[in-house]
Backbone as JSON, one array per atom type, in Angstrom:
{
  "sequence": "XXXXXXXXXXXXXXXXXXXXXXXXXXXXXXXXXXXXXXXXXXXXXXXXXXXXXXXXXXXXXXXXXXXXXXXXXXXXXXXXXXXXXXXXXX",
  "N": [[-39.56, 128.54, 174.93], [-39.46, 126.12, 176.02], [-37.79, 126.76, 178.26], [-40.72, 127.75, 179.64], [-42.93, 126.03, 179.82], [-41.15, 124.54, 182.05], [-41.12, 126.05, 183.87], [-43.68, 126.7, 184.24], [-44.63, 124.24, 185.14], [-42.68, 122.42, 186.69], [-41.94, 124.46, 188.54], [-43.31, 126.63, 189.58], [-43.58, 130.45, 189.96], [-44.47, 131.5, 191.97], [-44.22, 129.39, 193.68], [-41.76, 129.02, 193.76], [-41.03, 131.39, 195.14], [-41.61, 131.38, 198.26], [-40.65, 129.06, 198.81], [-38.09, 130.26, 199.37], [-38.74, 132.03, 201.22], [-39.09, 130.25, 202.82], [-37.04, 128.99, 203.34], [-34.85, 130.77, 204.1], [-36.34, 131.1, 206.67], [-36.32, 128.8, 207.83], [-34.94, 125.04, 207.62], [-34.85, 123.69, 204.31], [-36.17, 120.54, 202.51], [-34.02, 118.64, 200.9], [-34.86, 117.7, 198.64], [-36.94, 120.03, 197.85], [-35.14, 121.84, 197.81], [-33.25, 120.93, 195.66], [-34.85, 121.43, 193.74], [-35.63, 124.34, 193.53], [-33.29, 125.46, 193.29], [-32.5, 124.81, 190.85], [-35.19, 126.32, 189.56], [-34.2, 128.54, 189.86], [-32.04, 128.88, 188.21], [-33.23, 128.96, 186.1], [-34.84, 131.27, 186.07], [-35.07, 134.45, 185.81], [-36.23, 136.66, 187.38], [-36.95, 135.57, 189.64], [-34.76, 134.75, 190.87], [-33.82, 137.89, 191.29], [-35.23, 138.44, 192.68], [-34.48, 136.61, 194.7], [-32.23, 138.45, 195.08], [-32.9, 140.62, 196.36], [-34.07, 140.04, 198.68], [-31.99, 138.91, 200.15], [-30.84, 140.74, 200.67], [-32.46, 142.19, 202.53], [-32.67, 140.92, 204.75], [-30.59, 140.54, 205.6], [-29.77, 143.55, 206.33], [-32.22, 143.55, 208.15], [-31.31, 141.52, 209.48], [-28.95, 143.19, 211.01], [-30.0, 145.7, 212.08], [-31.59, 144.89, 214.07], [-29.28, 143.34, 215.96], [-27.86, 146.04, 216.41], [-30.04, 147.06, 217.97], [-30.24, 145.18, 219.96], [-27.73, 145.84, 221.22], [-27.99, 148.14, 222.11], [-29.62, 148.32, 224.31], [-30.91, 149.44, 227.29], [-30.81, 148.92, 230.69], [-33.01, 148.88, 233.65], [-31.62, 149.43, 235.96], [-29.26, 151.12, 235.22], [-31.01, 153.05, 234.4], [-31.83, 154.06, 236.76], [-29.63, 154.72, 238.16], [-28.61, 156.74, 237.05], [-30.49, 158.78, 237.03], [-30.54, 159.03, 239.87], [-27.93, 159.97, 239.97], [-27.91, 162.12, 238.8], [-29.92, 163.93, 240.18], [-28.49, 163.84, 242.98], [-26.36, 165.74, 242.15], [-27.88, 167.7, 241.43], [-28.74, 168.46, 244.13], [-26.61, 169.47, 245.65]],
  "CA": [[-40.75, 127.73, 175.11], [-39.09, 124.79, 176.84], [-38.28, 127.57, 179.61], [-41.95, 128.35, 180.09], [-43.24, 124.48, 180.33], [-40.62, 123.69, 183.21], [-41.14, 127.24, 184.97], [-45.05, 126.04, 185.25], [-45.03, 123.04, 185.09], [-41.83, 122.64, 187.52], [-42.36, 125.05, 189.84], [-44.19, 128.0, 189.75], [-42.63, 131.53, 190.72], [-45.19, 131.69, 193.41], [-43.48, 128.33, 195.06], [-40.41, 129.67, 194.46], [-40.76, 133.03, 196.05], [-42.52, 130.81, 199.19], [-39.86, 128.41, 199.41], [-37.16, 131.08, 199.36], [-38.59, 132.55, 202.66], [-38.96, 129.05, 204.17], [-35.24, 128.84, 203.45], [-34.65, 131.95, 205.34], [-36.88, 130.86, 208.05], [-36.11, 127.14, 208.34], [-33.78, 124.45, 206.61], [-35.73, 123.01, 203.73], [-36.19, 119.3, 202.04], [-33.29, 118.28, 200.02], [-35.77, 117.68, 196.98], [-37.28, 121.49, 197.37], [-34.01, 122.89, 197.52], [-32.82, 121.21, 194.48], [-36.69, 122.37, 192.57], [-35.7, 125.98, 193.82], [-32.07, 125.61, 192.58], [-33.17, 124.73, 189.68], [-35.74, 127.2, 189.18], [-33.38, 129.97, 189.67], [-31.22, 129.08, 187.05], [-34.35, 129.27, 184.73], [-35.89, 132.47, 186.27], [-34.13, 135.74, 186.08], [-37.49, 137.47, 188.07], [-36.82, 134.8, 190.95], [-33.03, 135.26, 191.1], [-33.77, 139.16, 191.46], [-36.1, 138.34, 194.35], [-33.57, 136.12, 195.89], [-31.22, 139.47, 195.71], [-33.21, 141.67, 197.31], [-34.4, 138.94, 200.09], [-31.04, 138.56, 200.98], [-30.74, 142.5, 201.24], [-33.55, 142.75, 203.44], [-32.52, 139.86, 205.61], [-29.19, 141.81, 206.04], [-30.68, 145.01, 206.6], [-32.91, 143.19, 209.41], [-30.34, 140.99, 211.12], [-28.1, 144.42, 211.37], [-30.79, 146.28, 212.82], [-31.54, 143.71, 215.02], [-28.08, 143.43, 216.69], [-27.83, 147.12, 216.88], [-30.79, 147.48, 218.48], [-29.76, 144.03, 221.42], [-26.41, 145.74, 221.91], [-27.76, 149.49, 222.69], [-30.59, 148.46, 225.05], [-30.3, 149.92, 228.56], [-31.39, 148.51, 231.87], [-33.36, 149.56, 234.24], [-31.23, 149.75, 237.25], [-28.81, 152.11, 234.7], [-31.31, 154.27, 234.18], [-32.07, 154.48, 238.35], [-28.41, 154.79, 238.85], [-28.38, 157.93, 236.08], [-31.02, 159.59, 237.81], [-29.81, 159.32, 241.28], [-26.68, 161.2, 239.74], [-28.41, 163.78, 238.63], [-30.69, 163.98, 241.82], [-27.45, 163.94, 243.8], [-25.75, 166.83, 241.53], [-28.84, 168.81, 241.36], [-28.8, 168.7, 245.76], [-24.85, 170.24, 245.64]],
  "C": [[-40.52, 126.65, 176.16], [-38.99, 125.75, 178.44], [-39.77, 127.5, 180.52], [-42.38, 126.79, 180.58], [-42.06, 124.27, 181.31], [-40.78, 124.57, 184.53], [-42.68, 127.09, 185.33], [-45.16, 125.22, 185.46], [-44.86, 122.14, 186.61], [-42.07, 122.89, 188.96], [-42.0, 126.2, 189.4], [-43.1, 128.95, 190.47], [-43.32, 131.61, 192.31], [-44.56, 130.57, 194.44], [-42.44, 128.74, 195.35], [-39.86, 130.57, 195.17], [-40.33, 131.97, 198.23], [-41.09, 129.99, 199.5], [-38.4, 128.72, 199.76], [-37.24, 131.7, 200.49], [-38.94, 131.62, 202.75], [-37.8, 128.89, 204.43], [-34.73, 129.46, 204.6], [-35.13, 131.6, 206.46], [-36.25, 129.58, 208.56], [-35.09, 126.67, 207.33], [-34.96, 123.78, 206.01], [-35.63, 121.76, 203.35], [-34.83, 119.74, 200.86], [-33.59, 118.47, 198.39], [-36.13, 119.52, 197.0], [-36.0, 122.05, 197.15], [-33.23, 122.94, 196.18], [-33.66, 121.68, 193.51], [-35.92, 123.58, 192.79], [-34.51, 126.47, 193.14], [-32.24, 125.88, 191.22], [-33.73, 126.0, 188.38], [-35.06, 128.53, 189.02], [-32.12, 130.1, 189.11], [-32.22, 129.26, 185.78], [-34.65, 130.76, 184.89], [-34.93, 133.49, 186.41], [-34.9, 136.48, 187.03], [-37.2, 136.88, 189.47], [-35.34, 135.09, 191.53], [-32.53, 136.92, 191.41], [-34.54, 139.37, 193.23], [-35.25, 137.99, 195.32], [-32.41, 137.04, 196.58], [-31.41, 140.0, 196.96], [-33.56, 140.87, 198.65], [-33.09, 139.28, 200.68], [-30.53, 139.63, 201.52], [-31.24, 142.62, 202.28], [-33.14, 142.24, 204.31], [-31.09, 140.55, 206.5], [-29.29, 142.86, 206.85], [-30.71, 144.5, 208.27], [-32.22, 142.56, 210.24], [-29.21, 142.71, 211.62], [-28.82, 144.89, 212.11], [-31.59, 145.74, 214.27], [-30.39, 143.82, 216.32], [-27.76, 144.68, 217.05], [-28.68, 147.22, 218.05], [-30.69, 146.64, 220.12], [-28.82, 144.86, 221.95], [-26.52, 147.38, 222.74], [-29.33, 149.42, 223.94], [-29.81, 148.64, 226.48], [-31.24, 149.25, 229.77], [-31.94, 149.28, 232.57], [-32.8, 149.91, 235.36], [-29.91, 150.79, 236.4], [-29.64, 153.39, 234.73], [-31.78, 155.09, 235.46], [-30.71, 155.1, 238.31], [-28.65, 156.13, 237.95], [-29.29, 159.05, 237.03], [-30.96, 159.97, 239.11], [-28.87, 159.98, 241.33], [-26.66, 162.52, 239.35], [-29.19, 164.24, 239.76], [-29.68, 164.47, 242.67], [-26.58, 165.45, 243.19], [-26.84, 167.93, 241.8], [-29.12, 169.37, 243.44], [-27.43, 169.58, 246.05], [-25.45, 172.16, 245.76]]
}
């Protein structure tokens, strides 16, 4: 019971979701961070969210960096075709 009165009262799952991706996005207030702390020693539902967030976030910076480190230029892809141009004249 005491749970339930501090988890609405407190702060709501809906803030906590919310202030869990501001985290991710930005650095938050001192005070929200300790509310959110907080809250996710009360909430087992919020503390499951915060898993998978941090999965996803993972996921997306990986895919991310893959994707910066295999991009190709355009004067590569001239130079490629001029080598085949040049092979295909032989």
């Amino acid at each position: 019971m005491l749970r339930k009165l501090i988890h609405i009262i407190f702060l709501p799952c809906s803030e906590a979701t919310l202030l869990m991706e501001k985290r991710n996005a930005e650095n938050i207030s001192s005070k929200e961070n300790w509310k959110l702390s907080l809250h996710l020693k009360i909430c087992k539902w919020c503390r499951a969210y915060k898993q998978k967030l941090e999965i996803l976030d993972d996921i997306l910076k990986r895919k991310i960096a893959q994707e910066n480190s295999t991009k190709i230029n355009d004067s590569e892809i001239q130079s490629f075709k001029d080598k085949i141009i040049k092979n295909l004249d032989i």
